[in-house]
ZARONU-789912 format. One record per residue (C-alpha): x, z, y. Coordinates in pm, whole numbers, plus 32768, in hexadecimal, padded with zeros to 4 digits. Layout:
(pt (X Z Y)) ...
END
This chain:
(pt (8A17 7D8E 7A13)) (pt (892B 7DE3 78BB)) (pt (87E9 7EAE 7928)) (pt (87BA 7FB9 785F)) (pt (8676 806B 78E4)) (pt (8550 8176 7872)) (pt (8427 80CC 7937)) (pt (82C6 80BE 7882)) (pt (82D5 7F17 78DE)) (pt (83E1 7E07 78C9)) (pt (8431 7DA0 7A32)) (pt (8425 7C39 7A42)) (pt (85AB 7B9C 7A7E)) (pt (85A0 7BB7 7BCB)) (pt (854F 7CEF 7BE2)) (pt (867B 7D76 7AD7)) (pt (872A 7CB8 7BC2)) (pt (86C4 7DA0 7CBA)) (pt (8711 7EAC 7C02)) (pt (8862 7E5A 7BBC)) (pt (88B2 7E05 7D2A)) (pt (880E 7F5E 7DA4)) (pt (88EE 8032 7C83)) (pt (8A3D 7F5F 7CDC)) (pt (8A0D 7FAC 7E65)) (pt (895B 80F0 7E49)) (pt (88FD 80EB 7FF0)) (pt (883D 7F6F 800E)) (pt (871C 7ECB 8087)) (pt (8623 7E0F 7FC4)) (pt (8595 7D0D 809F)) (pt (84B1 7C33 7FB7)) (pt (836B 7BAD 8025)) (pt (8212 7C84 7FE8)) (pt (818C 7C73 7EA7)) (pt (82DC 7C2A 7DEC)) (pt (8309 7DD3 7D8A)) (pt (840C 7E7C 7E65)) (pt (8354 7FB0 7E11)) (pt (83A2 7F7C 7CA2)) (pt (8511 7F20 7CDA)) (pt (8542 8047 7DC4)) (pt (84AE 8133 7C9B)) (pt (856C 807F 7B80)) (pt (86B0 80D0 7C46)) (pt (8686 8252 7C69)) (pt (85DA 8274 7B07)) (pt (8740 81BF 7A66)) (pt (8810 8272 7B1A)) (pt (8758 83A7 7ADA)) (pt (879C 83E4 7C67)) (pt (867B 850E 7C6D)) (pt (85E1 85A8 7D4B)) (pt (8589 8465 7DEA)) (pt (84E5 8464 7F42)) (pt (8416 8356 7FBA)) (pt (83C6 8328 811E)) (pt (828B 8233 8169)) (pt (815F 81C0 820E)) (pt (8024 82E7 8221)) (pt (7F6B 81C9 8172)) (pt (8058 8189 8056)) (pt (809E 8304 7FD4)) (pt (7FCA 830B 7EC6)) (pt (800F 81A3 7E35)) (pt (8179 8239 7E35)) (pt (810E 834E 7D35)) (pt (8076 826E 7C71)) (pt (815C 8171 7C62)) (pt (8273 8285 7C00)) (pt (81A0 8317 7AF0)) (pt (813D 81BC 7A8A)) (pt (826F 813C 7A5A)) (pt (834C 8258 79F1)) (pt (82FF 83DB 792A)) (pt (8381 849B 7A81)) (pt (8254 8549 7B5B)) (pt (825B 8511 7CDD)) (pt (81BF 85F5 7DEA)) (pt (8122 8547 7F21)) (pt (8184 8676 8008)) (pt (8046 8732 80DB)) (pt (8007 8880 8175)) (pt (7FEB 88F8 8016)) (pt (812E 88B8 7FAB)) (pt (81E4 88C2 80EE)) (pt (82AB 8A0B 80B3)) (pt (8283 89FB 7F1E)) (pt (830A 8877 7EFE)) (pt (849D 88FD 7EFC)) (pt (844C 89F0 7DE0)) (pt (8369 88E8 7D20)) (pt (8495 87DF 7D02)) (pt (859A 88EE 7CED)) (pt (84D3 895E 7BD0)) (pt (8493 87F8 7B1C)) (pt (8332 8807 7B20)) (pt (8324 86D7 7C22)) (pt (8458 85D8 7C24)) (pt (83DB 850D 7D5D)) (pt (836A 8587 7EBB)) (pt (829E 8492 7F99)) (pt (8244 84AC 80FE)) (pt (81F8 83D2 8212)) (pt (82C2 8384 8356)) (pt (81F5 843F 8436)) (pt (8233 8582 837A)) (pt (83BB 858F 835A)) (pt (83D3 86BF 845D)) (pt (82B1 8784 83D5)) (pt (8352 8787 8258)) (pt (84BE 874F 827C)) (pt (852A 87D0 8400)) (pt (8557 895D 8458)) (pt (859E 8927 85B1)) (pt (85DF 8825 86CA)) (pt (870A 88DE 87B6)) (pt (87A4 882B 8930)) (pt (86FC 86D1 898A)) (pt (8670 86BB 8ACE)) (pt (853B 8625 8B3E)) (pt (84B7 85F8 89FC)) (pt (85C0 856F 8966)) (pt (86D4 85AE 8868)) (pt (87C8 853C 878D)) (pt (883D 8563 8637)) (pt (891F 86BE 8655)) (pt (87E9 8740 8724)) (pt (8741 8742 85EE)) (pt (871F 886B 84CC)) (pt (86CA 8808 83B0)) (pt (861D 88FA 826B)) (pt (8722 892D 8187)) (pt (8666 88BD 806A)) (pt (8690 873C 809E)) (pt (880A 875A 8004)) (pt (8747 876E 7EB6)) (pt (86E4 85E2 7ECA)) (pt (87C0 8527 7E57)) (pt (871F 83B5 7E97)) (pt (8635 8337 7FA1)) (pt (854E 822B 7FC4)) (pt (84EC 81C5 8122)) (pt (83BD 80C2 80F0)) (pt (835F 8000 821B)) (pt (84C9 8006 82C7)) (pt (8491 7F5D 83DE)) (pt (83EC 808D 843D)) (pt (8532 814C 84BD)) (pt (85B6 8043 853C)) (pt (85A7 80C8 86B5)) (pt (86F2 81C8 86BE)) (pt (8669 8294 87C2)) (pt (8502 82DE 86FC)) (pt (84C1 8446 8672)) (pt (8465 8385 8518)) (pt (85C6 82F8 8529)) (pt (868F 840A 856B)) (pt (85F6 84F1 844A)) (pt (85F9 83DE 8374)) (pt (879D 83AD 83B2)) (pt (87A4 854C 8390)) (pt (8706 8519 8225)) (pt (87B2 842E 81B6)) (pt (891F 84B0 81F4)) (pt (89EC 84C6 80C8)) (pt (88EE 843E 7FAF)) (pt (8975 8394 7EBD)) (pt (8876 8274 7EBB)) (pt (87AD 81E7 7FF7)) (pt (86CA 8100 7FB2)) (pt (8603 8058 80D7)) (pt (84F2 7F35 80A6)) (pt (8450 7E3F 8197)) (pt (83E7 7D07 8172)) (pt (845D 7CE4 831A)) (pt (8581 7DBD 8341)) (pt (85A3 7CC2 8469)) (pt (849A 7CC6 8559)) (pt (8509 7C4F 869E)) (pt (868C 7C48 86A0)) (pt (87BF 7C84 85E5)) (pt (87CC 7DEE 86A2)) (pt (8689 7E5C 85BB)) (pt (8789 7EA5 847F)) (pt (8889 7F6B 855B)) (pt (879C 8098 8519)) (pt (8763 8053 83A8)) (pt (8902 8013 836B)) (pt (8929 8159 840B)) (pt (8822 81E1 831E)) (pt (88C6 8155 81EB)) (pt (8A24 81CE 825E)) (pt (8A8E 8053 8261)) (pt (8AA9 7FFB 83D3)) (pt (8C2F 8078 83E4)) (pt (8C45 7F37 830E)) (pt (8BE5 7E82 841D)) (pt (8CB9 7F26 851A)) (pt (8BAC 8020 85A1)) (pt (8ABB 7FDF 8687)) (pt (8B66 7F76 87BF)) (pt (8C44 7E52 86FA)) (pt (8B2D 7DD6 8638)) (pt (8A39 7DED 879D)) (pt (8B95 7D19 8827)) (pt (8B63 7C1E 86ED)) (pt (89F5 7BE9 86BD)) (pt (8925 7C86 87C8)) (pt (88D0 7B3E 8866)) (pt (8868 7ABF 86EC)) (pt (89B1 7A0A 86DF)) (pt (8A8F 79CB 85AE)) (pt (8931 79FB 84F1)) (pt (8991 793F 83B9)) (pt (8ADF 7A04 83DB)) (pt (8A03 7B7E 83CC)) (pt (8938 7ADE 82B3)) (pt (8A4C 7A9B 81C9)) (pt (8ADF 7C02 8217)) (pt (8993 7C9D 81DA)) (pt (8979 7BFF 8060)) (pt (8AD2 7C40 8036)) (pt (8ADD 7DA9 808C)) (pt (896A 7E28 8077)) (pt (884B 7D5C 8082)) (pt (8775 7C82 7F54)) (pt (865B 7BCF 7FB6)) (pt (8550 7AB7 7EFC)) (pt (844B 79ED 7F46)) (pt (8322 79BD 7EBA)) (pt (8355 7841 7E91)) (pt (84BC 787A 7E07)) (pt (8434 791E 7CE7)) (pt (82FC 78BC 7C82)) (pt (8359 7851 7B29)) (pt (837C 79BF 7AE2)) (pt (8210 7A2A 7B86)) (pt (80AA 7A1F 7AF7)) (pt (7FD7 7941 7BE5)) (pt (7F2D 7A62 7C39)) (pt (7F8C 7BEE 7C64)) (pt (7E9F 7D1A 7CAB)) (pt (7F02 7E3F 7D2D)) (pt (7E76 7FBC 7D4C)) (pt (7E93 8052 7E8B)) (pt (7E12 81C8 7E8C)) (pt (7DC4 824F 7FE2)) (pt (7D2D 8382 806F)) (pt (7BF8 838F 811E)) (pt (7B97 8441 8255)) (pt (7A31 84A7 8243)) (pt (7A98 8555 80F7)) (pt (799C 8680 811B)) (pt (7861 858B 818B)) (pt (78CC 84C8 8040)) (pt (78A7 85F3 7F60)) (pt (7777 8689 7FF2)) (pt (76F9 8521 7F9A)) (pt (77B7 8564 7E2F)) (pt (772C 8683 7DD7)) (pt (7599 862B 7E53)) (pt (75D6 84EC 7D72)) (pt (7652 8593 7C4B)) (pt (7573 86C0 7C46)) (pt (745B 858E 7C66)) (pt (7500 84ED 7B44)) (pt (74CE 860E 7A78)) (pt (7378 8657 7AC8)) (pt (735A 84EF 7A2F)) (pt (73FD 850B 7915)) (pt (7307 8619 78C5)) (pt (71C3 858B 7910)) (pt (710C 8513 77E1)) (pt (6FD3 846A 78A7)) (pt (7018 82F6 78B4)) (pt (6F76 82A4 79E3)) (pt (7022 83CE 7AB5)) (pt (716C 8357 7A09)) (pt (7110 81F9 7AA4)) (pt (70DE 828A 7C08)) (pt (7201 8398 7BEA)) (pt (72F2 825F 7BA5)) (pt (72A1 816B 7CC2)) (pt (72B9 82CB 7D95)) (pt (7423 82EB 7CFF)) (pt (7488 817A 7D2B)) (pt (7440 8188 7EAA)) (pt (7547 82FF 7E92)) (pt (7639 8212 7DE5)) (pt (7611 8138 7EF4)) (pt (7653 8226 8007)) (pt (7777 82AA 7F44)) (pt (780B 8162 7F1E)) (pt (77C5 814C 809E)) (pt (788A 828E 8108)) (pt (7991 8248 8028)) (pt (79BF 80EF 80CD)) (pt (7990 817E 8243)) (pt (7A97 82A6 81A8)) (pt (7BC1 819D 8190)) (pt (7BCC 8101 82C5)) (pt (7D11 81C4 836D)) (pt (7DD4 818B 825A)) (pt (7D64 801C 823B)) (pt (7DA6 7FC8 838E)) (pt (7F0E 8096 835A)) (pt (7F30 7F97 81FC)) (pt (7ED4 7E3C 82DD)) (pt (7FB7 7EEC 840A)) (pt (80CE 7ED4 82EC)) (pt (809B 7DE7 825D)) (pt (8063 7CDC 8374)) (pt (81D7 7D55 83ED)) (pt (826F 7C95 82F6)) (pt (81F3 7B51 83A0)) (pt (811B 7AE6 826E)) (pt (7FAB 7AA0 82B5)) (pt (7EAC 7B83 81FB)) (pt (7D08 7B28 81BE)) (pt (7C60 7C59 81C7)) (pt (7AF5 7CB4 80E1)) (pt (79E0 7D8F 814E)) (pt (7880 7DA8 814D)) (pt (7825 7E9C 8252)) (pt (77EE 7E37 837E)) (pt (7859 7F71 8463)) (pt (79A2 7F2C 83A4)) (pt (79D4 7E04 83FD)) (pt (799E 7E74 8580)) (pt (7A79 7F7E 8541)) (pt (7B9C 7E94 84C9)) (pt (7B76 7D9C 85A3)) (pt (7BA0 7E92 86B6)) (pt (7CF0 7F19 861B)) (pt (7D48 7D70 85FF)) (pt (7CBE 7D06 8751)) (pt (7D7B 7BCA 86E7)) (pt (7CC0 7B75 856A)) (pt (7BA7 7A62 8503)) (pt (7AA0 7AB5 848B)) (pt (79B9 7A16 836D)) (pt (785F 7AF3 834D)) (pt (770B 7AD4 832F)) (pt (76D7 7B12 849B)) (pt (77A4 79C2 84E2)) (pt (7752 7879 8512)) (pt (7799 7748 844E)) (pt (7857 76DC 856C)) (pt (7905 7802 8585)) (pt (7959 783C 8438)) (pt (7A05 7700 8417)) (pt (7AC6 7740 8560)) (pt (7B49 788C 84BA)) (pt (7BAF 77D3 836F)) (pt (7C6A 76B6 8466)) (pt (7D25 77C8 853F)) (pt (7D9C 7878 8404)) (pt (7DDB 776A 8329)) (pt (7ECB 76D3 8439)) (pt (7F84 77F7 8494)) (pt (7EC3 784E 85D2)) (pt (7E3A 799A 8543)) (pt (7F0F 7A76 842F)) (pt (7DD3 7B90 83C6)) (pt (7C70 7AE6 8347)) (pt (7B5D 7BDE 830E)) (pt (7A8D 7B3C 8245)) (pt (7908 7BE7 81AF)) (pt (7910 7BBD 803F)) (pt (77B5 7B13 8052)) (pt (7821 7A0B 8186)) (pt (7977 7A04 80E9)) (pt (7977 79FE 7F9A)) (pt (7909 7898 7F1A)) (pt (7970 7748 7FBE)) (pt (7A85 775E 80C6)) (pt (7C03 7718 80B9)) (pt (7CEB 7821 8123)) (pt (7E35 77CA 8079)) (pt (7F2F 780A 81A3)) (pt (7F2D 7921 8113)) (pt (7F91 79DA 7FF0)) (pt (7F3C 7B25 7FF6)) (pt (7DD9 7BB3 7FD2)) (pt (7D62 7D32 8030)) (pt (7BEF 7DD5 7FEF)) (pt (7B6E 7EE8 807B)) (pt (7A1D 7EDC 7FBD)) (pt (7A34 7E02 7EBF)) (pt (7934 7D5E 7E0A)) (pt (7826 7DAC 7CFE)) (pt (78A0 7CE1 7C02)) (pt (79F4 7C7F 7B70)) (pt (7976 7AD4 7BA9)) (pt (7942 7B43 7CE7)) (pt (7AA0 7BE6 7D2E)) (pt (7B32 7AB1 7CA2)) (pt (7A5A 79C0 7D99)) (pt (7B05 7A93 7EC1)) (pt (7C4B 7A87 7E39)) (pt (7C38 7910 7E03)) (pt (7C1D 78C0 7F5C)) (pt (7D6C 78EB 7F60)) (pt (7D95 7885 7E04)) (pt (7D4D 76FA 7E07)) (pt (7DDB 75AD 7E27)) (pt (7EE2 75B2 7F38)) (pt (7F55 76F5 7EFD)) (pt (80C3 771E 7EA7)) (pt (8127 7870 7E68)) (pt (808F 796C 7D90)) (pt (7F7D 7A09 7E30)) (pt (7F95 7BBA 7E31)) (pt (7E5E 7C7B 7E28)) (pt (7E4B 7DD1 7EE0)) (pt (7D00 7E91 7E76)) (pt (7CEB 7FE6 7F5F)) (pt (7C74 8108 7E7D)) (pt (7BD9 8229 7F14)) (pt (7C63 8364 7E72)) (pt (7B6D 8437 7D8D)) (pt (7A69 8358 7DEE)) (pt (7953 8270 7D80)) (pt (7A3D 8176 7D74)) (pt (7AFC 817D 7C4D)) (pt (79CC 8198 7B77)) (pt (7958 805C 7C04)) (pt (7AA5 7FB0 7BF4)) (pt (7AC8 803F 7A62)) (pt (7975 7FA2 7A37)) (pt (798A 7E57 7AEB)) (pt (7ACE 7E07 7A29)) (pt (7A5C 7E87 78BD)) (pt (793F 7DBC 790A)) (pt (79F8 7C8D 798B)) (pt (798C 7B90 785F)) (pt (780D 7C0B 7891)) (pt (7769 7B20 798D)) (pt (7658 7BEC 79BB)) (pt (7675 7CB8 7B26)) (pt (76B8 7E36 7B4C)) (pt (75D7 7DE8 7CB4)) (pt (752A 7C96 7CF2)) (pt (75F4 7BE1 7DF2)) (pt (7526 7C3F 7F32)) (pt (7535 7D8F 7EEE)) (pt (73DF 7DDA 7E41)) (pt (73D5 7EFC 7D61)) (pt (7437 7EA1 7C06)) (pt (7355 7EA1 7AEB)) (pt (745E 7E99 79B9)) (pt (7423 8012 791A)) (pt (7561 7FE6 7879)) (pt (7633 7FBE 79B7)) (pt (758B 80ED 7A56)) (pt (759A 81EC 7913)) (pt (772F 8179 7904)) (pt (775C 818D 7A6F)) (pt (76BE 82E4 7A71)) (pt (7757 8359 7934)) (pt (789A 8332 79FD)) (pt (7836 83DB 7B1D)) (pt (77C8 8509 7A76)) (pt (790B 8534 79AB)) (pt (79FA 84EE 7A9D)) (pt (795C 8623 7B4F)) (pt (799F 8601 7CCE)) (pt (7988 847F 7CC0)) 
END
């Protein structure tokens, strides 16, 4: 089959192979490792087939990065749905002034359910359920993270099943469609109307509930549905290294723009000044309120990064992990009782125990301090690399992501950099990467003020006209 598509970027062959599978089947799964673009597959279907609206269902840390990615790689505007929108959003795609609608699991029933009638004790099933009206006006849907209804009985499920009736083109992604057992796709066949093809639910319980006949399921699943790659399989086709945007919300939003505002009201009363040596004091003042911007911005993205590494470890891949702060490391390691750990506040000893238990398979999450972290140590079991803060300077970014990125290292490593949302840190991500063949440092390296005037005029030019950031 010849791709013909209208996205911004050439998808690399796998991926137009992808493509092609997803617009011959029209209800599949793409299973292919992290890192190797289901998201860009899934949008290259619907955007050639023109199968708008398109709904995607995903991860609360992952809504935003969906925008983006749609508006990135196509000309159609996408809605991440909130209380704003929740009665307009019908009237908004009906209208064609959005094409895409994008909400996460845990808000199915508040957007797209009227009512919930019978069930007892809590529960319900399918026909219980009442659905608004205005969900016939999808006519694709993208369930990211499918693994995620893959428990029949779960509310998420159910709604999900309800949604997806009668679309034209059901398109579900996970890197571990299987987590446990063969019964984990019964759920997600249902969902894409393909598990009659199996014999429903009881004969294909009969034929490979006990994970037997496993090779037999996996050359049905390819057959009828299912396309997945790995990393290793196709590396001819990858850069040895990949960097990826994720936008997330924050939570302490209004302590981040009462921290905004003071800063950019201070920045103004700079710009103004004319005496040199008030100028002098007025900027280190407004280098430590960049500082505790950065900071709230960084304590801001922890829910959704512990909802990304919750994700993302699902699909069995091990992850290292960059921060600075130290309360956010605490605050991750309590959500990962079961991560290593390479900080400043451990010991030689330690750190080297940490390195050994992930490096052999013993731990799958390293959270690793940029400064303990960053320079030195071998962490190539695995290949995918996520920041929370992220560092000063674009040499430094690169010495994280090379821990990953060295000899030994077989697959091409993916870089996840978490954004916080009209914050501080795009400016400082814009400026580290402009900057990236400038040696000199935006900060030095243990976090003393900087002295380069030219660093702090840009980085303040960009906070005042950006306006809220």
């Amino acid at each position: 089959m010849k791709l013909k598509h209208h996205l911004k970027i050439e998808p690399y062959p796998y991926q137009r192979e992808g493509i092609c599978f997803g617009l011959d089947k029209r209800r599949l799964l793409i299973g292919d490792e992290p890192g190797l673009g289901k998201t860009l597959q899934s949008i290259g279907i619907v955007d050639t087939a023109n199968a708008y609206p398109a709904l995607v269902i995903c991860p609360s840390s992952l809504k935003i990065n969906w925008q983006r990615e749609f508006e990135k790689f196509t000309n159609k505007k996408a809605l991440v749905l909130d209380n704003a929108t929740r009665t307009a959003w019908p009237y908004f795609l009906q209208m064609g002034m959005f094409h895409v609608a994008i909400v996460n699991y845990e808000s199915l029933r508040k957007y797209f359910v009227w009512d919930i009638q019978g069930g007892s004790r809590g529960g319900f099933r399918l026909k219980d359920v009442v659905f608004n009206d205005a969900i016939k006006v999808f006519r694709s849907v993208i369930i990211d993270e499918s693994h995620r209804v893959k428990d029949p009985s779960a509310q998420q499920t159910i709604f999900t099943r309800g949604i997806v009736e009668g679309k034209d083109f059901r398109i579900l992604l996970s890197g571990t469609p299987v987590v446990n057992r063969a019964e984990d796709l019964v759920s997600q066949l249902s969902i894409m109307g393909r598990l009659q093809e199996f014999g429903g639910r009881g004969k294909f319980l009969a034929d490979y509930g006990e994970n037997d006949n496993l090779e037999e399921l996996s050359q049905q699943l390819y057959r009828r549905c299912m396309i997945r790659r790995e990393k290793a399989k196709v590396l001819t086709q990858l850069p040895d290294k990949t960097r990826t945007d994720l936008y997330v919300d924050i939570s302490n939003r209004e302590e981040y723009e009462l921290a905004a505002e003071d800063l950019a009201e201070y920045l103004r009363q700079y710009t103004e000044c004319t005496d040199r040596d008030i100028r002098r004091k007025m900027r280190m003042e407004a280098l430590v309120k960049f500082m505790t911007l950065r900071s709230l911005s960084a304590k801001g993205k922890v829910r959704q990064a512990i909802d990304f590494v919750r994700v993302f470890l699902a699909s069995g891949k091990p992850l290292i992990l960059f921060c600075s702060l130290h309360e956010i490391v605490d605050e991750l390691c309590k959500a990962f009782p079961d991560a290593v750990t390479v900080t400043g506040r451990d010991s030689a000893v330690s750190k080297q125990q940490s390195v050994d238990a992930f490096q052999s398979g013993a731990a799958n999450l390293i959270v690793c301090s940029i400064k303990a972290a960053g320079v030195g140590l071998t962490l190539t079991a695995s290949s995918n690399v996520a920041f929370v803060e992220f560092p000063w300077t674009y040499a430094d970014c690169c010495q994280c992501e090379d821990r990953a990125h060295r000899i030994g290292q077989k697959d091409n490593v993916t870089c996840y950099y978490l954004i916080g949302r009209n914050t501080i840190d795009r400016a400082l991500y814009d400026i580290i990467h402009k900057k990236k063949s400038i040696a000199n440092r935006i900060m030095a390296a243990d976090d003393e003020i900087p002295t380069d005037e030219m660093y702090f005029d840009e980085l303040a030019s960009m906070i005042l006209a950006s306006g809220d950031s």
